[in-house]
C-alpha positions, 0 to 999 in steps of 0.5 A: 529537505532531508537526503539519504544515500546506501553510504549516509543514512547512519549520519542523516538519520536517526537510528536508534538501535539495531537489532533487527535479524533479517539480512537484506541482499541486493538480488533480481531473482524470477518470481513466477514471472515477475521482478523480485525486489524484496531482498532476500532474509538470510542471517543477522543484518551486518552492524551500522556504519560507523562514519558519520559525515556532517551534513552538507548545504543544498543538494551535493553534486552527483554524478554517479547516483540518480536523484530520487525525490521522495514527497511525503508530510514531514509536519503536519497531521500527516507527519507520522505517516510520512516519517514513517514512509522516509525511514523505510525508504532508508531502509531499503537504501541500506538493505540494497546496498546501493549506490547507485540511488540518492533519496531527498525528502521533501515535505509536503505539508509546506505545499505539495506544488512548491515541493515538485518544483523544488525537487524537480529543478535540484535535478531530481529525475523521479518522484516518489509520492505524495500521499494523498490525492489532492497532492498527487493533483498539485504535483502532476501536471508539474511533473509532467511538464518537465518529464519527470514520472511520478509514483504515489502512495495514494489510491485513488485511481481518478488521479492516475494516468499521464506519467503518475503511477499509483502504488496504494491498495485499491479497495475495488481489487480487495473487494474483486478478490474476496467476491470471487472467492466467495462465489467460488465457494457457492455463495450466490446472493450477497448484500452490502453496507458501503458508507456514503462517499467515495469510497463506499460509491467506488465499493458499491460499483466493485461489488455490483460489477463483480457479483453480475460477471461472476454469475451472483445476485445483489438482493441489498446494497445499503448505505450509512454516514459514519454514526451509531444511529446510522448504522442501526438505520441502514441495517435495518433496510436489509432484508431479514432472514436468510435472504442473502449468503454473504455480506460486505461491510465496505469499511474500516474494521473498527466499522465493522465491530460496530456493525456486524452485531447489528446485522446478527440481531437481524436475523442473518445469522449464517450469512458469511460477511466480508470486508476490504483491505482495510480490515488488515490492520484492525486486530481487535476483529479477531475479538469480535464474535459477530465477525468470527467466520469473516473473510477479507483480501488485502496484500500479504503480511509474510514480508511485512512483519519482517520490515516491521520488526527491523523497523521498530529495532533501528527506529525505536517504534512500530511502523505504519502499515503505509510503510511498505509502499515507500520501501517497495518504491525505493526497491524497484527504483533500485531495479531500475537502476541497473539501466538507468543512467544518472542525469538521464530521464527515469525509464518509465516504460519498463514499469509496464512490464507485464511480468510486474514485481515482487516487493514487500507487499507480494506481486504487483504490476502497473496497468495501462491506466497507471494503477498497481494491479496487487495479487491479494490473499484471502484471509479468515478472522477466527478467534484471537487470529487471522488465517489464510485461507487462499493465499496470493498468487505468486505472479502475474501469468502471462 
């Protein structure tokens, strides 16, 4: 159990050097209808605190700040993404200058259950993750039970509902996006390659649904196992020629290096592909001739690259790309704050609120189902770089 608060971040935690040039302050600006709760980059950040209070046994008595859990992988394979997630919630302590919000971290490696019921009977009133599905499954009905909402980082939207609310990008609104965008370019007859399993079931639904209500076609959708063999297999199901104007490749971008030269030699040398949000952090795709010309939608990187870059001058190292989703949690917690008593229940109705947020991560809002709705941008792989070239929308209309 690790816990953190805006006054005791320099002592609990691990900084190793600042020299970051974004100063972060608290502000609730209107951002086409939604909450902004990205700080606002205007200087150089002010110097760390200098006291370093010893660490206290348990969690210390509070009654001036809400108790915030926070339940990421500590130890384990995952404990470079979880620690990742911890060190830009303290981030965001520090960039909001609160001190009305305490952070624990507890570990879920040691059993995402027995970590709910550890954090929720120290008085936490709020539960920030887990990350993975099977997590979110353990931790739920705990919740749940004691009325304490939880907010995850997974994106697997058959675990929301019920008081869990899910922040991950869903590959079903990346693919909806780039779809549109692509049938509003005149592309009419698109064609897939979606792997075997859940994700590649739940991308394949996307694009069929998505192609049928925006007036197109699906002449081929094929599926693979993640293998060269495979690969080579499923493409050549797909009809040759010209018989389709774009294709998807509904998998990692290191997938779609392998891929897509596959479906050249096929003869679709004019289709457009297109790809997921997955695609955002693979930048060896823009040295990938076979993908040149590809369009794909994720969530913005303006802000991203900013964090990443005051991250890697306190910590020491490059974030993962996840690390955004815990210091967007920890902003919009804070925002609630300002009507949310300490010792009293978290109010999660506000998080329906049609407006939505901005964070780190651009415009998002919670449906009824629980899952974040994200305004996604699209971009272009060209030689050497990605472009934008329809860029998100700065809200929700309402």
């Amino acid at each position: 159990m690790t816990e953190t608060g805006a006054g005791r971040q320099a002592g609990i935690w691990s900084a190793m050097g600042r020299s970051g040039r974004i100063l972060f302050a608290a502000c609730t600006l209107l951002v086409a209808a939604c909450q902004s709760i990205v700080p606002k980059g205007t200087g150089p950040t002010p110097p760390p605190v200098t006291t370093q209070p010893g660490v206290e046994q348990g969690l210390p008595t509070d009654t001036l700040r809400n108790r915030v859990a926070l339940l990421v992988p500590m130890t384990g394979p995952n404990a470079g993404v979880g620690q990742s997630i911890a060190n830009a919630t303290t981030l965001a302590l520090l960039d909001s200058r609160t001190e009305k919000v305490r952070v624990t971290t507890y570990d879920t490696n040691l059993g995402a259950g027995a970590a709910a019921q550890k954090a929720i009977a120290e008085g936490n009133k709020l539960i920030l993750g887990p990350l993975i599905a099977s997590d979110v499954r353990a931790v739920s009905p705990i919740a749940q039970k004691a009325g304490v909402p939880v907010i995850s980082f997974s994106n697997d939207s058959s675990v929301a509902g019920n008081g869990t609310y899910l922040m991950g990008y869903s590959p079903t609104q990346s693919i909806e996006r780039v779809i549109t965008y692509a049938r509003g370019k005149g592309l009419t007859r698109f064609a897939a390659l979606v792997p075997r399993g859940v994700y590649g079931e739940r991308s394949g639904n996307a694009l069929l649904r998505t192609v049928e209500s925006a007036g197109g076609t699906v002449v081929s959708m094929q599926t693979f196992d993640r293998s060269a063999g495979s690969f080579a297999a499923a493409v050549q199901k797909l009809p040759q020629g010209d018989a389709y104007d774009a294709i998807l490749i509904a998998d990692s971008g290191r997938t779609a290096i392998q891929i897509a030269p596959l479906v050249r030699k096929r003869g679709a040398a004019g289709a457009r592909i297109l790809g997921t949000e997955l695609w955002n952090t693979e930048s060896a795709l823009a040295g990938n001739a076979a993908v040149n010309g590809a369009w794909f939608a994720s969530v913005s990187d303006t802000y991203y690259r900013q964090l990443a870059t005051k991250y890697r001058a306190r910590f020491g190292a490059a974030p993962f790309r996840l690390s955004s989703l815990g210091y967007d949690a920890v902003l919009l917690t804070v925002k609630m704050s300002q009507e949310w008593k300490p010792g009293t229940p978290f109010p999660a109705r506000r998080l329906s609120d049609a407006g939505g947020f901005t964070g780190i991560d651009g415009a998002f809002r919670f449906g009824a189902n629980g899952v974040a709705e994200r305004a996604l941008e699209v971009s272009q792989i060209n030689p050497g770089s990605f472009t934008v070239i329809d860029a998100a929308p700065r809200g929700f209309g309402q």
